[in-house]
GUVONU-413814 format. One record per residue (C-alpha): x, y, z; residue number from 1. Coordinates in steps of 0.02 Angstrom, whole numbers. Example, Ala and Ser with C-alpha at 12.3 -4.5 7.8 and 13.67 -1.06 7.14 Angstrom:
2
<r px="615" py="-225" pz="390" n="1"/>
<r px="684" py="-53" pz="357" n="2"/>
END
This chain:
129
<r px="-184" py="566" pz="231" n="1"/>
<r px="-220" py="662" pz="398" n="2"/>
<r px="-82" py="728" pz="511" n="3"/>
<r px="-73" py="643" pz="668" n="4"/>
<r px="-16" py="802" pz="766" n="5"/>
<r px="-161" py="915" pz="788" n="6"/>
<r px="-176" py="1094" pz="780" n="7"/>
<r px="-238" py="1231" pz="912" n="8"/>
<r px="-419" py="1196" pz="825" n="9"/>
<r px="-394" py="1004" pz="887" n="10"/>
<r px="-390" py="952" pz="673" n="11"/>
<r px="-239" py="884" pz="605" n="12"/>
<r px="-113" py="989" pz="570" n="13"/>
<r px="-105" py="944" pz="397" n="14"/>
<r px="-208" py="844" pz="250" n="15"/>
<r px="-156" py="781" pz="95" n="16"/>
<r px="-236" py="690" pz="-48" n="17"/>
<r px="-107" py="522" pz="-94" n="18"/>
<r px="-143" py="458" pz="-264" n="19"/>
<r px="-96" py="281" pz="-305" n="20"/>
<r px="-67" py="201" pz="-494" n="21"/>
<r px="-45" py="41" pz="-524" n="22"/>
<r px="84" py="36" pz="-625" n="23"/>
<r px="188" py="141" pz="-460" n="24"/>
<r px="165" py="315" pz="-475" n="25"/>
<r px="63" py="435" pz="-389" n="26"/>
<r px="48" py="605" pz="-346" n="27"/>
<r px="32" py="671" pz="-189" n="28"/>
<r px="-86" py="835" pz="-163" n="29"/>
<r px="-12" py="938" pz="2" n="30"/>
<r px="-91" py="1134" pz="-23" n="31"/>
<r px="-43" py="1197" pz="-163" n="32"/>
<r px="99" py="1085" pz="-177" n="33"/>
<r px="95" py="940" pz="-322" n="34"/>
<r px="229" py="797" pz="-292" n="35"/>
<r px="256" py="674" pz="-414" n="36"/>
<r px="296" py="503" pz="-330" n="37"/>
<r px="372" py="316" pz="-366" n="38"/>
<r px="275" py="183" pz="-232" n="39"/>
<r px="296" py="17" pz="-199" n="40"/>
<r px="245" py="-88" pz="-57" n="41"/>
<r px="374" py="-234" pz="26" n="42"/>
<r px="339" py="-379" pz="137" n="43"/>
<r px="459" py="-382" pz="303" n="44"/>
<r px="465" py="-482" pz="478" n="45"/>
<r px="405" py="-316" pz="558" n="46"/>
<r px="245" py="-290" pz="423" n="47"/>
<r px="189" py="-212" pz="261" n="48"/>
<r px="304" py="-51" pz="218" n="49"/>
<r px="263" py="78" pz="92" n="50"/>
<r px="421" py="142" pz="8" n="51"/>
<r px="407" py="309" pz="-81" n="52"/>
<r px="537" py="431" pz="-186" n="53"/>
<r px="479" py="602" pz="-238" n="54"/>
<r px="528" py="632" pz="-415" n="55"/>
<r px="474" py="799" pz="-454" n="56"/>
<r px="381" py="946" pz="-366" n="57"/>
<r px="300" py="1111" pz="-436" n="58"/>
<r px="385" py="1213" pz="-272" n="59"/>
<r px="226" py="1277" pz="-241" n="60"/>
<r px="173" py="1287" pz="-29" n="61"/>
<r px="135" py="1135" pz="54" n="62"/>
<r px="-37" py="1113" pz="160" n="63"/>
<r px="122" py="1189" pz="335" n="64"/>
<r px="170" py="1317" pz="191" n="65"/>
<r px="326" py="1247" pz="170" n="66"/>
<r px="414" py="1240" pz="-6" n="67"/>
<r px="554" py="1146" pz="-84" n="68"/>
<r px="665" py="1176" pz="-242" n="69"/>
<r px="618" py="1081" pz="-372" n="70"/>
<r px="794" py="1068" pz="-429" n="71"/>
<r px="816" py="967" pz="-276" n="72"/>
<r px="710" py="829" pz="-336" n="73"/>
<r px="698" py="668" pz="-359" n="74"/>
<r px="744" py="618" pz="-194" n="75"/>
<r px="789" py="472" pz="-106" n="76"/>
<r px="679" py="329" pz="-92" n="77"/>
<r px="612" py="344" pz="99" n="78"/>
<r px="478" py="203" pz="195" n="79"/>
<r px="357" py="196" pz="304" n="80"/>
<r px="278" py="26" pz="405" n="81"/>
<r px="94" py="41" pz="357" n="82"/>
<r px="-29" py="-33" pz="489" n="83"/>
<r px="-202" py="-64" pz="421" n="84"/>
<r px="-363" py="-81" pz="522" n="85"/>
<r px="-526" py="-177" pz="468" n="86"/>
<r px="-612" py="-8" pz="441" n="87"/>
<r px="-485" py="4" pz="290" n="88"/>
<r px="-382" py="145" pz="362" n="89"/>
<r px="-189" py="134" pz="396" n="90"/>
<r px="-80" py="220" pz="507" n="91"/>
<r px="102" py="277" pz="429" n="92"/>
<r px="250" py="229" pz="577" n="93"/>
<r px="430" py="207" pz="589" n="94"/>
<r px="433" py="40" pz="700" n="95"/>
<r px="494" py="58" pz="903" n="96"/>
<r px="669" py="-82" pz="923" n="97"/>
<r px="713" py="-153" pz="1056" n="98"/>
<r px="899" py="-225" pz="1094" n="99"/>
<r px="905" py="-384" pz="1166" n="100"/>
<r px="1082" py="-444" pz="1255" n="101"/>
<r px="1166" py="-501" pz="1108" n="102"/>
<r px="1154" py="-321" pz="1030" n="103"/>
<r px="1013" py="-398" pz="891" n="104"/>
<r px="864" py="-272" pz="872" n="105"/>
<r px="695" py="-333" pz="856" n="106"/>
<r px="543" py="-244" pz="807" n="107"/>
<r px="421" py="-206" pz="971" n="108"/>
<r px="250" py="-184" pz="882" n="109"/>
<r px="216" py="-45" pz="1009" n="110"/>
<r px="190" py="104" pz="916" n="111"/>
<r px="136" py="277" pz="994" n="112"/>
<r px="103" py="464" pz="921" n="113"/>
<r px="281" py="502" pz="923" n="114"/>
<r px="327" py="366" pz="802" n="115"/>
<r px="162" py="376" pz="700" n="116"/>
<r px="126" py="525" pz="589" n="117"/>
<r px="-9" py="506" pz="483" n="118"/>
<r px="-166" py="410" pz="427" n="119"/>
<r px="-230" py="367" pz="278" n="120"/>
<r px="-404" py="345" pz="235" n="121"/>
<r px="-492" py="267" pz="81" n="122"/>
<r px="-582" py="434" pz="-24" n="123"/>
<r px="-744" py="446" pz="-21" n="124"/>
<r px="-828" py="374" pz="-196" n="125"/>
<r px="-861" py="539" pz="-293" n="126"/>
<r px="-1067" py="544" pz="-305" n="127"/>
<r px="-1136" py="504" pz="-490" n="128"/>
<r px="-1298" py="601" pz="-549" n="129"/>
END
């Protein structure tokens, strides 16, 4: 997964390796920082969303040299509206609303940089000698 935001050098700010199991796990590789994860995906009217909950986190810094207590883990399941491209790359967005006049909200499709913060690409298959 690639940042979306770039950095002075015009490379995203961040990069992260997302593993996926199939049995729901994962493990997500942010600098030096290991995160254990729960994943599952879920159908709705507004597209294919990838829920997540971080279970467990060695507190070491993350690729913006952030840490967090692992005594504060797990956390709360959080989701993301994954939008794939033929190329087999997604882009990770919260979804744009709009209110029509009886109050409803309905999902716009329009998506921009500000509601779009990452993209994940396939790894490349590791060479074989």
């Amino acid at each position: 997964m690639s940042a979306t935001k770039k950095g002075a050098d015009g490379k995203p700010e961040c990069t992260e390796v997302w593993h996926f199991n199939a049995d729901g796990t994962g493990r997500v590789e942010s600098g030096e920082e290991r995160i254990d994860k729960t994943w599952r995906t879920e159908q709705k009217e507004e597209g294919t969303w990838l829920f997540t909950r971080s279970m467990a986190s060695n507190g070491a810094p993350d690729c913006l040299g952030k840490t967090r207590d692992p005594a504060s883990f797990p956390r709360n399941p959080s989701g993301v509206l994954l939008i794939f491209f033929n190329n087999g790359y997604a882009i990770l967005c919260q979804p744009t609303y709009s209110r029509g006049p009886d109050g409803t909200l309905t999902p716009t499709h329009m998506f921009s940089e500000e509601n779009c913060w990452g993209r994940l690409a396939p790894l490349e298959p590791l060479a074989h000698p």
